[in-house]
FIKOLFI-188583 format. One record per residue (C-alpha): residue in one letter; x, y, z; residue number from 1. Coordinates in steps of 0.001 Angstrom, whole numbers. Example, Ala and Ser with C-alpha at 12.3 -4.5 7.8 and 13.67 -1.06 7.14 Angstrom:
REM FIKOLFI-188583
<atom><rest>a</rest><c1>12300</c1><c2>-4500</c2><c3>7800</c3><nr>1</nr></atom>
<atom><rest>s</rest><c1>13670</c1><c2>-1060</c2><c3>7140</c3><nr>2</nr></atom>
This chain:
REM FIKOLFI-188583
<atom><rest>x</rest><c1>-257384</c1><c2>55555</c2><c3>5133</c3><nr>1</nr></atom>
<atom><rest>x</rest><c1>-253842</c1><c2>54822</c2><c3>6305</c3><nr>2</nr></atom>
<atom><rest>x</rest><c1>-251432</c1><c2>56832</c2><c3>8316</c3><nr>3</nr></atom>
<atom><rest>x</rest><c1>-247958</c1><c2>56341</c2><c3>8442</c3><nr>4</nr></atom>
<atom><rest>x</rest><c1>-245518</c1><c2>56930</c2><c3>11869</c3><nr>5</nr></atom>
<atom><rest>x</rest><c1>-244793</c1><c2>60270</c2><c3>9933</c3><nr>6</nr></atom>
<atom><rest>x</rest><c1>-247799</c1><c2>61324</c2><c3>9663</c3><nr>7</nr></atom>
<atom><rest>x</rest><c1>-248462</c1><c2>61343</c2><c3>6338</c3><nr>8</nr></atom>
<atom><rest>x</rest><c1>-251825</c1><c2>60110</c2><c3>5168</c3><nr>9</nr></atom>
<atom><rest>x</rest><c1>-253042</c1><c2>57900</c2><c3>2467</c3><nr>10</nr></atom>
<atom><rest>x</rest><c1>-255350</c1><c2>55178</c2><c3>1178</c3><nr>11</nr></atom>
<atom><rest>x</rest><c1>-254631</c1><c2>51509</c2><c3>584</c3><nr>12</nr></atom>
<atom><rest>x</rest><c1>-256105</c1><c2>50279</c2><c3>-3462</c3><nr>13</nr></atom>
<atom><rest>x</rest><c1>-254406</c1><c2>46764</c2><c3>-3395</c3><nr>14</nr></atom>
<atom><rest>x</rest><c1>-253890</c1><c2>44112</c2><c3>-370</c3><nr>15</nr></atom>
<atom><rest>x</rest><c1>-252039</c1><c2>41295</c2><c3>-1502</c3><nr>16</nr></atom>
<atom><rest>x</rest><c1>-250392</c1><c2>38858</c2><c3>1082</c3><nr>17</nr></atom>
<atom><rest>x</rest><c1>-246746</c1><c2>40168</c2><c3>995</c3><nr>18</nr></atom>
<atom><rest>x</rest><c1>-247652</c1><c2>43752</c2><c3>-56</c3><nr>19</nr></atom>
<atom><rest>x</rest><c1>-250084</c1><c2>46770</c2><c3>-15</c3><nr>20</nr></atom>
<atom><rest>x</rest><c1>-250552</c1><c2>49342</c2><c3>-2895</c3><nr>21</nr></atom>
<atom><rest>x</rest><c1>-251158</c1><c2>52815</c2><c3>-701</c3><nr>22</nr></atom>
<atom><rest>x</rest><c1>-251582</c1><c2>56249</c2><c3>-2164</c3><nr>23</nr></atom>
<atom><rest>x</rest><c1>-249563</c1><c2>58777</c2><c3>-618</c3><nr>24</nr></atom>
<atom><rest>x</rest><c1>-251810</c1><c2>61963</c2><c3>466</c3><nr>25</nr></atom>
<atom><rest>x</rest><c1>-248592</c1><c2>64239</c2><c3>270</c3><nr>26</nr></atom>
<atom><rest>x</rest><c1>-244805</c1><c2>63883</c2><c3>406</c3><nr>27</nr></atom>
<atom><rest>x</rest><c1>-243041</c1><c2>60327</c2><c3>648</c3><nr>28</nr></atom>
<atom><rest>x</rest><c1>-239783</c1><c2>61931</c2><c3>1623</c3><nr>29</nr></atom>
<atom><rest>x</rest><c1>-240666</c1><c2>61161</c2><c3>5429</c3><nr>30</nr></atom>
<atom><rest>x</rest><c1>-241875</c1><c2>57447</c2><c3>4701</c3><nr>31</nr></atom>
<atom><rest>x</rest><c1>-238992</c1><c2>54846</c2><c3>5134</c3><nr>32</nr></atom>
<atom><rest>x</rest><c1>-239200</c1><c2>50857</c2><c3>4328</c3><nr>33</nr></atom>
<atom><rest>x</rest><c1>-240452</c1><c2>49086</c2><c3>7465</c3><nr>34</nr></atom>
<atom><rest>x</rest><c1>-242306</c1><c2>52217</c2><c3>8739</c3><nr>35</nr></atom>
<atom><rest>x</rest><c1>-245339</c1><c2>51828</c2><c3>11087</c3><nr>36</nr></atom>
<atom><rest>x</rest><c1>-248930</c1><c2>52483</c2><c3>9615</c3><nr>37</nr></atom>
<atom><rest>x</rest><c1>-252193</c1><c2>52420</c2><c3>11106</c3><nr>38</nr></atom>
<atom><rest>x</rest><c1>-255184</c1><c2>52133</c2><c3>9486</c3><nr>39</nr></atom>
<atom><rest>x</rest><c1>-257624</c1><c2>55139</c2><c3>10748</c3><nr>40</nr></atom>
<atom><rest>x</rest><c1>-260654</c1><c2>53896</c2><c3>10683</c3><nr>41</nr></atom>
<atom><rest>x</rest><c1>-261978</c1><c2>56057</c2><c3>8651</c3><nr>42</nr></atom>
<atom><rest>x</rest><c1>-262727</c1><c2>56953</c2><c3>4802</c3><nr>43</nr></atom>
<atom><rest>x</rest><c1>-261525</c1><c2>59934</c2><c3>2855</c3><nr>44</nr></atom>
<atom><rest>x</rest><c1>-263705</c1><c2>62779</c2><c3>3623</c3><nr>45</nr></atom>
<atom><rest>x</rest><c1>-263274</c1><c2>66861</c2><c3>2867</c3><nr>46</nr></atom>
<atom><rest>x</rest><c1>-265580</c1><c2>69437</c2><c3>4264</c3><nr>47</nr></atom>
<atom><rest>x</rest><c1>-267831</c1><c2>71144</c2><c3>1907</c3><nr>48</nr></atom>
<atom><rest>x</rest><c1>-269886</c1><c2>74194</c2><c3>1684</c3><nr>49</nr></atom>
<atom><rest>x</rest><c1>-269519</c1><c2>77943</c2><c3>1327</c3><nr>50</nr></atom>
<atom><rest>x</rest><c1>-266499</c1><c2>78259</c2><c3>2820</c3><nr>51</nr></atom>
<atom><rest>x</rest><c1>-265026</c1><c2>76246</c2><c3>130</c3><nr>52</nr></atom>
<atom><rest>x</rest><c1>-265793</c1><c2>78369</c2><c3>-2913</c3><nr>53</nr></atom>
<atom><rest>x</rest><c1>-262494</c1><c2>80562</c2><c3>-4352</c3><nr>54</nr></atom>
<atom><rest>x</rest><c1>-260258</c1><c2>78249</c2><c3>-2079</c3><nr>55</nr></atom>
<atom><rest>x</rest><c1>-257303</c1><c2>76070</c2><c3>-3231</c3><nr>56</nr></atom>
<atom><rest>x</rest><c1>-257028</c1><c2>73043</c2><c3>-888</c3><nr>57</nr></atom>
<atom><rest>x</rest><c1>-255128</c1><c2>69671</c2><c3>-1044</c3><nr>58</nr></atom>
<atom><rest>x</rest><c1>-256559</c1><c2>66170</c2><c3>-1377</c3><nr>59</nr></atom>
<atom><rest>x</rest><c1>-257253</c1><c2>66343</c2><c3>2015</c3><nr>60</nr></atom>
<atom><rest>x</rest><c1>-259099</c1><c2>69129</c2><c3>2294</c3><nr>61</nr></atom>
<atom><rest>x</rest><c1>-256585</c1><c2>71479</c2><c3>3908</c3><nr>62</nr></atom>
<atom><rest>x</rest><c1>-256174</c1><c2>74995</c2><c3>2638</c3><nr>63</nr></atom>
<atom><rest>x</rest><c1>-252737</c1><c2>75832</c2><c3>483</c3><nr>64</nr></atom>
<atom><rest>x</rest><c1>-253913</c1><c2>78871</c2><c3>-685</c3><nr>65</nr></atom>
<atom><rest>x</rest><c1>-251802</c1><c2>81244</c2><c3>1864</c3><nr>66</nr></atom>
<atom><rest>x</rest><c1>-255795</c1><c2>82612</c2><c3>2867</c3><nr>67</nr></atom>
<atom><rest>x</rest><c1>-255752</c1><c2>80682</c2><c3>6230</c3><nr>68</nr></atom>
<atom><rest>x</rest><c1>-257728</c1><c2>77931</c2><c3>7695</c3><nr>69</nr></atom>
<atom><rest>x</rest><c1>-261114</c1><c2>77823</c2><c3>6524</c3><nr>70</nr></atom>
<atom><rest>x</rest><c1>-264218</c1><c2>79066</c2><c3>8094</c3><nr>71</nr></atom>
<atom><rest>x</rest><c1>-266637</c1><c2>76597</c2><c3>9188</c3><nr>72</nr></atom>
């Protein structure tokens, strides 16, 4: 995973030598040419279990339901 200066999250597909093909994991509006990102050092992960079932959450795993953050 990637994460831009915004904040914004998201996953490079293609590395090529003058460009990189990222996935945004939300809104672009805050992500302007030249921006720095960082790669995080980790992979896209979500929490499962229980406290998932009935939610609605985002492709990151975070709730967008209007029920609150969930229960671990």
């Amino acid at each position: 995973m990637v994460e831009f200066s915004s904040g914004v999250k998201g996953i490079a597909l293609n590395l090529e030598n003058e460009n990189v093909g990222i996935v945004v994991f939300g809104s672009d509006i805050a992500i302007k040419e030249e921006d720095l990102v960082k790669h995080t050092g980790s992979i896209v992960d979500v929490p499962a279990g229980k406290a998932m079932l009935g939610r609605v959450v985002d492709v990151l795993g975070v709730p967008i339901d209007g029920r609150g953050a969930l229960q671990r």
